[in-house]
Structure formats: structure tokens, C-alpha cells
C-alpha positions as CSV (number, residue, x, y, z in Angstrom):
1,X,-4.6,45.4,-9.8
2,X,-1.5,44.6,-7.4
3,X,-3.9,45.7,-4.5
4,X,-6.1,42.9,-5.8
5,X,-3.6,40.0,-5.7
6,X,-2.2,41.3,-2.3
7,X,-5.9,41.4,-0.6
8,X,-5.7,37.3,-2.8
9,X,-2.6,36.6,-0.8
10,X,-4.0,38.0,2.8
11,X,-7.0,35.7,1.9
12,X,-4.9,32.5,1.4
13,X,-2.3,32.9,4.3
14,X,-5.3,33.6,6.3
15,X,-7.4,30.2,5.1
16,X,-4.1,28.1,5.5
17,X,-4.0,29.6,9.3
18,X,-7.7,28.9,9.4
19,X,-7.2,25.0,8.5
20,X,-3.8,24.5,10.1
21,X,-5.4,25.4,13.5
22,X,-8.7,23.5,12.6
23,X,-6.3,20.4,11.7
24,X,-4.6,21.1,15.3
25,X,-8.5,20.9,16.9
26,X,-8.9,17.4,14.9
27,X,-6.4,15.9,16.0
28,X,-6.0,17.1,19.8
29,X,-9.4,15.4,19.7
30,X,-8.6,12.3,17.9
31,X,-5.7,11.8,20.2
32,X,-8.1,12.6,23.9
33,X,-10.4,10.1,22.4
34,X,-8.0,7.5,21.6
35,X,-6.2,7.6,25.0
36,X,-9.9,7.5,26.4
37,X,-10.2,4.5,24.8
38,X,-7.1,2.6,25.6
39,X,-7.5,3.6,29.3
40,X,-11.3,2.4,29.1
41,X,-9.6,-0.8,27.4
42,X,-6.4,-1.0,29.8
43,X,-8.9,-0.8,32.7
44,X,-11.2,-3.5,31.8
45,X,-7.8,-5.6,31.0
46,X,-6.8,-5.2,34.6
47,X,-10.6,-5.9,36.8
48,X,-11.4,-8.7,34.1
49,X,-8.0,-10.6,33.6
50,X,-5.9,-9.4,36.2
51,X,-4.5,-11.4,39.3
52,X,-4.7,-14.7,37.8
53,X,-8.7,-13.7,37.4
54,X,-8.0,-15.5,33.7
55,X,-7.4,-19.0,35.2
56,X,-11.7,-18.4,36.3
57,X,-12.8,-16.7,33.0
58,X,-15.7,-17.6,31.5
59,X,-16.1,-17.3,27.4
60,X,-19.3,-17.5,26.5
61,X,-18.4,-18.3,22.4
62,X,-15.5,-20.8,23.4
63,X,-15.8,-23.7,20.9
64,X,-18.7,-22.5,19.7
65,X,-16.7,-20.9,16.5
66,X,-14.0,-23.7,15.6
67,X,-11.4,-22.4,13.3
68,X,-11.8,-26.0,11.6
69,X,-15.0,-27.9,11.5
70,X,-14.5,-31.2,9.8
71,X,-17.8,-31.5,8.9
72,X,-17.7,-28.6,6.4
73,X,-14.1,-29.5,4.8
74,X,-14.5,-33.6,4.5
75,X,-14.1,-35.2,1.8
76,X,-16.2,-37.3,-0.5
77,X,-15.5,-40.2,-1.2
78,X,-16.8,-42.1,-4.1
């Protein structure tokens, strides 16, 4: 029976290992794509905005989305 429970043990040391080092995989990938990302983002910061570029920007939705419309919060008046 104590040959049992020692093969049990081997088999959980050797799953946590499994899952530590698959965590590890995760997150070495999380962290490539996030940095991918911010790059992509930093880049496109830079050749859109940068050098005063901003002063000539173009929004396509400016004022088209009002953070207050008065026509949807007047007031009736009776």
C-alpha cells in the first residue's frame, strides 16, 4: 500500500510541474502579445499624432456624439 501512495505523490509533483511550466507558456505568451500590441499602438501614436501632425487631424465622429444633447434632456414645461 505505501508503494501506492508514493507512485500518488510522483503523480502529483509531476502534474504540479506539468501546470507550473504550462502556466510559464501562458503567460510568456500573454506578455509577447501584449508588448506586440503596445508597440503596434505606440507606433501608430507616433506616424498619426506625432510632430504637431494633431494640429491637422481629422475625426471623422467629432461632434457627431455630444456628451450632452439638449434636445434629449429638456425640460417640459407646462
Amino acid at each position: 500500500m505505501t508503494s501506492f501512495w508514493l507512485f500518488l505523490s510522483d503523480v502529483f509533483t509531476w502534474s504540479f510541474g506539468f501546470f507550473e511550466a504550462a502556466g510559464n507558456v501562458v503567460n510568456w505568451v500573454l506578455f509577447l502579445i501584449a508588448s506586440a500590441l503596445f508597440t503596434y499602438w505606440c507606433y501608430i501614436l507616433v506616424t498619426t499624432l506625432g510632430g504637431n501632425k494633431d494640429k491637422e487631424y481629422f475625426s471623422p465622429t467629432e461632434g457627431n456624439h455630444p456628451y450632452y444633447d439638449p434636445k434629449i434632456y429638456e425640460k417640459e414645461s407646462k
